[in-house]
N, C-alpha and C positions, 0 to 999 in steps of 0.2 A: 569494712575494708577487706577487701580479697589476701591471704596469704602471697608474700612475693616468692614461692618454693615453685618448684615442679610437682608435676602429678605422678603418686606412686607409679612402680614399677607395671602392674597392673594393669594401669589405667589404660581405658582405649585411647585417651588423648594421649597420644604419645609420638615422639618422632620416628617410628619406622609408620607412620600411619598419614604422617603430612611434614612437607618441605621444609625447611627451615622459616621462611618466608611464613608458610600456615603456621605452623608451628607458634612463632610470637604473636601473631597476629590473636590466635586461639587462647593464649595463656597471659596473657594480657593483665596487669592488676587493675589496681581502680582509675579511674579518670580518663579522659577523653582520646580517643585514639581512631584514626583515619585511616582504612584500607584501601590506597590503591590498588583494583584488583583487574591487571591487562586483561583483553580478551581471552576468554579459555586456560583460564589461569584458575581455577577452581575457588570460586567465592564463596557459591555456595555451599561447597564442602568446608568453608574457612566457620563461615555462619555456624553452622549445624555442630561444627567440634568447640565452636565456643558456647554455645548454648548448653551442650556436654561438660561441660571444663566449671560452668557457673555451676551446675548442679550439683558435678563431684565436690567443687569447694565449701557447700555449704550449702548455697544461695538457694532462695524457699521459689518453688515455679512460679509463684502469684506478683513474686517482686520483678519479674522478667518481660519485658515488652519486646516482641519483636513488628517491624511495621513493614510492609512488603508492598508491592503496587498489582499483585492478583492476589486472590485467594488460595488458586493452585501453589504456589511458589508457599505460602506460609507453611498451608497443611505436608507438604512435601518434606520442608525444612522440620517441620515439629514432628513428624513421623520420623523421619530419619536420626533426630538427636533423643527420639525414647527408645532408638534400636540400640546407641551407641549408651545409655546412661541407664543407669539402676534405676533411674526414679520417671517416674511419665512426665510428659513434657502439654498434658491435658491441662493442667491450671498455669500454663505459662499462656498470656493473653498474646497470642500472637495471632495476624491479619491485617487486611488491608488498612489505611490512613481512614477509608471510609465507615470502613465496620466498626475500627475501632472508637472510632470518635461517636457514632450511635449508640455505641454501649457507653459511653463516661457522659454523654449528656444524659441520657435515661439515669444515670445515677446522680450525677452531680449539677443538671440545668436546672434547678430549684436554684441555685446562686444566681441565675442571671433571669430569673422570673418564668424559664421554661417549664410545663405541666412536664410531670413523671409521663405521660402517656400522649406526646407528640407523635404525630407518623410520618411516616417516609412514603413520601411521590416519588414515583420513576418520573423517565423521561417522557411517557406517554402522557401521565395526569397534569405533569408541568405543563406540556404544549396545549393541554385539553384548559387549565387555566386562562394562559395565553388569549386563545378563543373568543373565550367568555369577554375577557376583558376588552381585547379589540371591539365585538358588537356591542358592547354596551358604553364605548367611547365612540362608539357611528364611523370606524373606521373601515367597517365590512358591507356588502352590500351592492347590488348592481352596477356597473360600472365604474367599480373603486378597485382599481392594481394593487393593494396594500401586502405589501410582504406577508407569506407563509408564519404561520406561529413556529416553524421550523429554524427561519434564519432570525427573528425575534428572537428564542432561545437561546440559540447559538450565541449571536451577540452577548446577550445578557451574563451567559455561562462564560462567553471567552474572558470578559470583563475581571469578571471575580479573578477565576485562573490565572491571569497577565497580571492582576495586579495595577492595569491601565482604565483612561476615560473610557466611555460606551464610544462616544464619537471618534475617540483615534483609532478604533478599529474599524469604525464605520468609513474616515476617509483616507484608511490603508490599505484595506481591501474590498471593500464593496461601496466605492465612490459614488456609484450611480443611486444609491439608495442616503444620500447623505438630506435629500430632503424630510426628509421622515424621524430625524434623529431628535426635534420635538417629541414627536409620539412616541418613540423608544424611550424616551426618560419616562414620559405620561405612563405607559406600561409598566414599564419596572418597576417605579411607584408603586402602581395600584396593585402590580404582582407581589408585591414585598409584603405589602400591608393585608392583604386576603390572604396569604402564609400563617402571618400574624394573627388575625382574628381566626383563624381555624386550624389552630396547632398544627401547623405544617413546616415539614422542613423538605426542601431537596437538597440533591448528592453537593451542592456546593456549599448552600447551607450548615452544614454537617464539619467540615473544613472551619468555614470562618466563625462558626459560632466555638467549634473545641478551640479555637485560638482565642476567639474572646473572655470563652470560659478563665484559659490559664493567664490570661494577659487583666483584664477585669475582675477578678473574683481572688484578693489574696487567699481568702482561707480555702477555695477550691482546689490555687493553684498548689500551694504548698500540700494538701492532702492528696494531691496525685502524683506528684513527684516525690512525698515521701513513699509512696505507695510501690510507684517503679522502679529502681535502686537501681537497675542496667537496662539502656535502651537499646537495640539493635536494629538499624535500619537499612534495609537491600536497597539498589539503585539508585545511590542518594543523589546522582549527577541527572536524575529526574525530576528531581523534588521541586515544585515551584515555590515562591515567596511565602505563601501562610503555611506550609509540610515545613520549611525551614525554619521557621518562627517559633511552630508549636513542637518539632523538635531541640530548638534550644530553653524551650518554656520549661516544656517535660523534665530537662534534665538542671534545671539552674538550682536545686538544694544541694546536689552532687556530683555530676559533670560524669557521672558514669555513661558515658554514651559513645558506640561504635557504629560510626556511619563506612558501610562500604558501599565504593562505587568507581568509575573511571572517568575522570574528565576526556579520556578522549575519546567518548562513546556518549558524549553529550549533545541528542541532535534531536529533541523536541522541546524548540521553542517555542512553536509553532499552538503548542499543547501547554503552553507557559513554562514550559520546564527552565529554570534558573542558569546555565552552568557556571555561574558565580556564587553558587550554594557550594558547592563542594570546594573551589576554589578558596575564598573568604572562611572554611570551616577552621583554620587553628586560628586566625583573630577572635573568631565567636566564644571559640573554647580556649583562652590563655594554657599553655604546657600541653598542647594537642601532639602523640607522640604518631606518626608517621610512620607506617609499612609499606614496601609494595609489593605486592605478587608480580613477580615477574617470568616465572617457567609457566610456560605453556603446554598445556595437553591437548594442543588439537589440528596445529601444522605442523608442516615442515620447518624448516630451519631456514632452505632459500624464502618460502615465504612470508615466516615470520622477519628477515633483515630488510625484505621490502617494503614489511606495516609501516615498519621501526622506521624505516626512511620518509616516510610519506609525514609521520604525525612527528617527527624531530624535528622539521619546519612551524608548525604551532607556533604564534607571538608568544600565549598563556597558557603552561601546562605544566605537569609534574612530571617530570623528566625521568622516563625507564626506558627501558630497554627487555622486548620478551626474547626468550631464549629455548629451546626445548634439547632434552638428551636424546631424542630421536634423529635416528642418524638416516643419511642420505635424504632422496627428494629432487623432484625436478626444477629447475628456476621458472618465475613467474612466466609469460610471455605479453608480450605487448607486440598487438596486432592494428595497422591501419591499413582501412580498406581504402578504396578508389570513389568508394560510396557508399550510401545507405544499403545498398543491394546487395556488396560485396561483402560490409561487414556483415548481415545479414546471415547472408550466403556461406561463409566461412563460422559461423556461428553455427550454424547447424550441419554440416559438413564435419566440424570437429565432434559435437553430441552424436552423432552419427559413428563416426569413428569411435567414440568410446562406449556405445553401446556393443558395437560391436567387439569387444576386449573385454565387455563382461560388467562394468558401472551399470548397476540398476540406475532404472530412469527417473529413479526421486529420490538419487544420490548428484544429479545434477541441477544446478539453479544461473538461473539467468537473472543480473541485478541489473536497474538502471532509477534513475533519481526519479525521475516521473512516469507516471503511468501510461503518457501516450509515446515515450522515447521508446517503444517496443511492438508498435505496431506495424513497422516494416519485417520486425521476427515474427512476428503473429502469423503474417501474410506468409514466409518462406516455411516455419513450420504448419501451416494448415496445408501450401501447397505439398508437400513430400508430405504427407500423411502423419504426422508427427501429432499427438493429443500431451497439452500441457493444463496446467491451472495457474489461472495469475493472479496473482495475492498484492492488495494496494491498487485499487483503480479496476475498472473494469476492461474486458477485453474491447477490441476492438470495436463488434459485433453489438455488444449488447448496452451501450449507453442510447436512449430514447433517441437525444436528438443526431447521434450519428446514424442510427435508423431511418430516421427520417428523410436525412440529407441522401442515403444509401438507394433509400426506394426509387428517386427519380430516375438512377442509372441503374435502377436492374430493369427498370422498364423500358428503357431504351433498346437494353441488350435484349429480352426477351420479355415483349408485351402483353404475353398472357401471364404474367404473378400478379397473379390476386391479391397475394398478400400484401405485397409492394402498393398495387392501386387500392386497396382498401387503406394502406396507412396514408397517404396522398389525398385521398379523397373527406375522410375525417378530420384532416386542418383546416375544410374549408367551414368560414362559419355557418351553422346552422344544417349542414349537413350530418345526421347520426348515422346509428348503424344501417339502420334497416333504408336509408334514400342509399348509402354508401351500395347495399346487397342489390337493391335494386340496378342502380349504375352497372355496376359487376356482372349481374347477371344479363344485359346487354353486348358488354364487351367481351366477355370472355366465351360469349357462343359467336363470335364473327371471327373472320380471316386478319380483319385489320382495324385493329382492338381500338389503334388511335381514332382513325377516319369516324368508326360506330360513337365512339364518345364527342368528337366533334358535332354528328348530327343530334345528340343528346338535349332535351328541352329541359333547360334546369327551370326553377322556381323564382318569381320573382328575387323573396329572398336570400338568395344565393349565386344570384347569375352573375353579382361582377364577380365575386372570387374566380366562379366560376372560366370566366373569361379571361380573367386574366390566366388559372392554368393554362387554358387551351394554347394564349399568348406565347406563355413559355414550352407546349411538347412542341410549337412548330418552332421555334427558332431554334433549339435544340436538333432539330432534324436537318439544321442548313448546311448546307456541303461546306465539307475545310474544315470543322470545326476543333481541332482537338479537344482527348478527356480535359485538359485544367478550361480549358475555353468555355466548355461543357456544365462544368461543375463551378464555373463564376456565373452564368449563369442563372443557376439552380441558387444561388445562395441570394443573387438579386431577389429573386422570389423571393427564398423560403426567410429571409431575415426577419422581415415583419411578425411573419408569422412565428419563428424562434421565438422573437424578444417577449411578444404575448403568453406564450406557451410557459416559456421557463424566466418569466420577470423577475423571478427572485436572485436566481445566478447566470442569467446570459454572458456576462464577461466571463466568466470561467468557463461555460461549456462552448464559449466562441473557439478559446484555445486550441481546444480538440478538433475543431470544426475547421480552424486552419491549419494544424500538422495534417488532416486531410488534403486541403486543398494544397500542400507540400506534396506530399507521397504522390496525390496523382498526376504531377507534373512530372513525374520518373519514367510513363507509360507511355505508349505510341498509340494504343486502342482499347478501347473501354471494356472490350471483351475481357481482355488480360485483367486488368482491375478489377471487374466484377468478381471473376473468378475468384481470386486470391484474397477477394474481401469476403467470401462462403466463409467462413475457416470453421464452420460448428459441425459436429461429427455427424453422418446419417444415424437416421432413428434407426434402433433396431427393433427387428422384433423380439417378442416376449418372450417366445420359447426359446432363446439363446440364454447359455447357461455361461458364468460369470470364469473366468479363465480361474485356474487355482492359483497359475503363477504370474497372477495380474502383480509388477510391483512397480505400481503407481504412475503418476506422470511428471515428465520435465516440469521443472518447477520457474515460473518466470513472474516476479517480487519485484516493488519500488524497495528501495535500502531500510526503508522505515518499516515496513514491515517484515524485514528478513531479520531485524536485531535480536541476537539471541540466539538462532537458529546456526546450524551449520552444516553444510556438505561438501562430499568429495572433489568433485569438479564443480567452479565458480569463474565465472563469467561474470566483468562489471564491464557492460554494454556505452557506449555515446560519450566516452571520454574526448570532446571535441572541446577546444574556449568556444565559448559563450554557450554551450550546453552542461558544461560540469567543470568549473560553477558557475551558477547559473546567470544568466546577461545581466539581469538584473540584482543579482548578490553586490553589495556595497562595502568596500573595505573595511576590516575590523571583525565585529562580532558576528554578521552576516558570512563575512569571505572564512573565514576560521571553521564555522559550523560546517562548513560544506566541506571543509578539508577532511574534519570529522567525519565527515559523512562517506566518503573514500574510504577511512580506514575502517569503520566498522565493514563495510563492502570487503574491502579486500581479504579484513580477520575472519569470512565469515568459510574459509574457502580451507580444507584440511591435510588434500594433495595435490592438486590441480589450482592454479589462479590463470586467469588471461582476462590481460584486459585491454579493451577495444577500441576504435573512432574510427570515423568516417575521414577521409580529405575533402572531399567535397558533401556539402547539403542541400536541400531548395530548401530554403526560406517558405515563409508563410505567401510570401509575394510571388512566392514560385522562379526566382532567382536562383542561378546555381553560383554558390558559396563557397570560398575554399577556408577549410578549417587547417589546425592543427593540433595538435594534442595540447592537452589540457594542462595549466599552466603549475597543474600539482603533480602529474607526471613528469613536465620537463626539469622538476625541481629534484628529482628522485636520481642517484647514482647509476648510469646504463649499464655499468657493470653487475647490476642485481636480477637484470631480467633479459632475457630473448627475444630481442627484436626479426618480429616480423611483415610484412609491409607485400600487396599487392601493385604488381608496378602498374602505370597506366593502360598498359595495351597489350599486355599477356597476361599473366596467370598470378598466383599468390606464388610468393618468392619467401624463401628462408636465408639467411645470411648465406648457407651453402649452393644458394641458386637453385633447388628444386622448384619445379612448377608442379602448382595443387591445382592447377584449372582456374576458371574465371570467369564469374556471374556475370549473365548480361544485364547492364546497364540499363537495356529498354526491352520491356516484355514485350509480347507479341505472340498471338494464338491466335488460328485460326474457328469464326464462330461454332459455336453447339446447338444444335438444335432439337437438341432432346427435349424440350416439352413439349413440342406440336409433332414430336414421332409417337403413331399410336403401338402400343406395345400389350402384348398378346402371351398368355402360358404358353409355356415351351420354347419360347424364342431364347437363341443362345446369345448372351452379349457380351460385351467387355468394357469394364472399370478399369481408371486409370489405380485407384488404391485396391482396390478388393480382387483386381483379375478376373478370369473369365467366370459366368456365374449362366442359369438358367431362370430365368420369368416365371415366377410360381405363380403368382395372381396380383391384380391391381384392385388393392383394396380401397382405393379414393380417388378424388377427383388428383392431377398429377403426382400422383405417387403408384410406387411399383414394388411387388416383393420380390427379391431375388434370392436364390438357391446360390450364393456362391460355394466354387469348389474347396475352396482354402478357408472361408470367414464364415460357414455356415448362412444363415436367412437372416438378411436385412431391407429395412423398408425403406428408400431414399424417397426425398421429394425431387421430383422431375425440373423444378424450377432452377437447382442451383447441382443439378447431377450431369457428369458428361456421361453418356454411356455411347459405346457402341454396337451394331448390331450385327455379329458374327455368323448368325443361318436364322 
């Protein structure tokens, strides 16, 4: 039992060194005790001075577990409490859930009949089992669709994690694949049991077998809880059903156990995360004593009483309040645009504006729930020149099948991309590369690239595809047609050939496939569209030397991947009902999460917050929708934040009536015709981003170097470059 005294005078753990709040939290006696720890409220500094505080007391490093969800986070925390303590903090066993559990079965799975010298499969050897197992159940093989060993795994893996049947995950999210849920049991089986016979364990394995260890095995269980006398656990409001288990397993000789975490930063369920782990913690542990960190070290103060507002709605939560002794601070703002264009547009207008005032560009982040709710920003900062990285989902540009769907309308706009008709030409069956070069190199030496592929003599085997492309470049060519008319089109085509391509996840990558066929119902002409779908920087060349005061790029993150993080100016983008939360969120533990999922957004923001929506949306149907703000905003007190709103038919308005301007609603540019202009050294041209520049040489087929005057030599491809030619 710990002494119930303070720590000498001496001591680092002391209160001029942490808040009252760290303070108990850190000096803590024996028995069970819960940290609520707000956003930015210093947890981890809470950790690290009790880790100090056990050592000064006595307590031997070997009796100390600490259990973290990376390895970064432990070694950080155990570096930092052997700077604060006399004694090293090397024989305190602290690390991930996973590591730790591969070191106590290596020791103690001789209780439950495991060899001392089992080994650890990654995710690569697991799927490479998989494999195995599918051909030698005759599930693989010529004209068999049988799901990827990738979404097998998955399943299998989500299974264990959730705590749920294989099949209720099969008809909650990948319905189309429910006929196969025989052979996924068939699998699992034989995967389980080839584990088994060749001393194998995987990363989930490792979880439910240390739970079995201490749940099945008394003399193990009691030898490892006599063994850990204090447990410490980071982001318990993570932790799924067997972390939760085998944390109260660990500690049931003695109940020494401090789990910190926040229930209102509970937003992977998705990943099985529990948040009824943290909730349910003082039933598990009778006389569980209760802290909260509530001072905050990382906003302002208007922004911290607007978190405060957003999460004091919660049905189920541990009720604080953060607070910080930082004085002044600007109030939130809440901005509705007129559209996606607008808010957009006003999105990057304000990052604009604060670059200019001196915010480095990866002191700014752009949040929205999903990965495709940012593709209308994608488009507005690729057109202004604007370089970001987006974190959660991929950009715009670079998912296969939005490539794909992409090609048909760059070849409309301009018929010589090769690279467009080689991705086009490779979905037909039985078409490779070299029929694909051959094609190619037909069309891209004539004036009119379609007619030359029309007289084209495909191969028996390949001419209906074949025909049927040709089917859809003429109907595509028919007068009237608008871009969305255009690209329903293209999807009559290309779906078949989707669903074959990506059989594993078609319904999910359909999603994206239809926030497409949304956005380009916003255009008036395809040129606009094509344009603003470029968004990937020109190549440069190699002898351009790396700026010294490169400081980084706009940062644009789904919420799940910004947890943790935090910057200056924050942006939480698409606050629209039925986008955040999301149409199909269900009242209860669903609608809650997503509330959740707001305030980590809004906590993530240090001086700057705005957060955003659309009034109007297209629909997947290409309907225009009228929104309003989201039903966790309208629940939040007006008087916390700065309403600002673009009226319909002028400019962005501030409650004082200033006008900021006003995106147009429907693009519109006149065509480029820069890859069928031949361009020559010496010629002088002009870039809409790089400004005026000189034709150094044309090192490839449409590409050009250019000497710009201001950006030094870059290499653009001619297919997606405007340029003009000035002498």
């Amino acid at each position: 039992m710990l002494p119930d005294t303070a720590p000498p005078e001496h001591s680092p753990v002391s209160r001029k060194a942490l808040n009252e709040a760290q303070y108990a939290a850190a000096t803590h006696g024996s028995g069970p005790i819960l940290v609520i720890a707000g956003a930015g409220s210093g947890k981890t500094r809470t950790l690290v001075y009790r880790m100090a505080y056990l050592l000064e007391q006595g307590v031997t490093p070997e009796s100390i577990m600490l259990l973290t969800f990376t390895r970064r986070a432990a070694q950080e925390m155990l570096y930092r409490a052997t700077q604060l303590s006399s004694q090293s903090c090397r024989r305190v066993i602290g690390g991930t859930f996973h590591a730790t559990a591969n070191m106590l079965l290596h020791q103690y799975g001789q209780h439950l009949g495991f060899p001392p010298g089992f080994t650890i499969i990654d995710r690569g050897d697991a799927e490479g089992i998989i494999n195995l197992i599918k051909s030698s159940l005759g599930l693989t093989g010529a004209g068999k669709r049988f799901p990827s060993k990738r979404v097998i795994m998955n399943l299998i893996s989500g299974a264990v994690n959730k705590s749920r049947p294989l099949e209720e995950l099969v008809f909650e999210n990948q319905v189309h694949l429910s006929e196969f849920i025989n052979d996924f049991h068939a699998i699992r089986d034989h995967y389980n049991q080839f584990k088994l016979d060749h001393g194998l364990m995987d990363y989930d394995d490792l979880l439910v077998n240390w739970q079995r260890l201490l749940a099945e095995s008394e003399e193990a269980g009691a030898l490892i809880s006599d063994r850990f006398q204090y447990i410490l656990v980071d982001e318990y409001q993570d932790t799924n059903l067997i972390q939760a288990e085998i944390v109260r397993l660990l500690a049931r000789n003695h109940d020494n156990v401090m789990v910190v975490g926040d229930d209102a930063q509970s937003i992977y369920s998705f990943r099985g995360a529990d948040f009824y782990n943290i909730m349910r913690f003082p039933k598990q542990f009778p006389g569980t004593s209760i802290i909260k960190l509530e001072q905050n070290y990382r906003s302002t103060q208007p922004i911290l009483s607007l978190t405060n507002s957003i999460i004091e709605q919660a049905e189920e939560k541990f009720t604080k309040s953060l607070f910080t002794t930082q004085e002044g601070g600007d109030p939130p703002e809440v901005f509705s645009g007129a559209n996606e264009a607008a808010e957009a547009r006003f999105v990057v207008d304000s990052i604009v504006k604060f670059q200019d005032q001196g915010t480095p560009k990866n002191e700014i982040a752009v949040l929205f729930r999903s990965g495709f709710h940012s593709y209308k920003l994608e488009m507005e900062l690729g057109s202004r020149g604007l370089e970001f990285e987006k974190r959660g989902g991929l950009k715009l540009t670079e998912s296969a099948h939005i490539k794909d769907a992409l090609s048909f309308l760059r070849i409309l706009v301009n018929p010589w991309d090769n690279m467009s008709w080689n991705r086009i030409l490779l979905q037909l069956d039985k078409v490779g590369p070299k029929t694909a070069q051959k094609i190619l190199a037909k069309v891209s030496e004539n004036d009119d690239p379609l007619g030359t592929l029309a007289a084209y003599k495909p191969a028996p085997g390949w001419k209906q595809g074949f025909t049927r492309l040709l089917e859809l470049l003429t109907g595509l060519q028919a007068a009237g047609l608008t871009p969305g008319a255009q690209f329903d089109l293209i999807l009559d085509y290309y779906n078949p050939i989707f669903e074959k391509i990506y059989a594993d996840d078609y319904p999910k990558r359909r999603k994206e496939l239809d926030q497409i066929r949304a956005l380009i119902g916003g255009y008036g002409d395809l040129q606009s569209f094509v344009d603003d779908t470029a968004l990937d920087p020109p190549e440069t060349g190699g002898n351009e030397p790396e700026s010294p005061s490169e400081e980084g790029k706009i940062i644009l993150s789904t919420i799940h991947s910004a947890k943790g993080l935090e910057w200056d100016v924050v942006f939480v983008i698409g606050l629209a009902e039925g986008r955040f939360p999301h149409q199909n969120a269900t009242p209860g533990e669903q609608w809650e999460e997503e509330r959740r999922l707001l305030y980590v957004a809004a906590t993530r923001a240090s001086k700057h917050l705005f957060l955003t929506y659309p009034r109007q949306i297209f629909t997947t149907d290409r309907k225009l929708r009228h929104t309003v703000m989201s039903p966790f905003l309208r629940e939040i007190n007006p008087g916390l934040y700065y309403q600002r709103e673009q009226k319909p038919t002028t400019g962005y308005f501030t409650s004082g009536g200033q006008d900021l301007g006003l995106p147009d609603p429907v693009r519109t540019r006149k065509k480029t015709i820069s890859a069928r202009i031949e361009y020559l050294p010496g010629m002088s041209v002009l870039h809409p981003l790089f400004g005026p520049g000189t034709v150094k040489s044309v090192p490839g087929p449409r590409r050009v170097e250019i000497a710009f005057d201001r950006h030094g030599n870059k290499i653009l491809h001619l297919d997606y470059t405007k340029l003009e030619i000035i002498s």
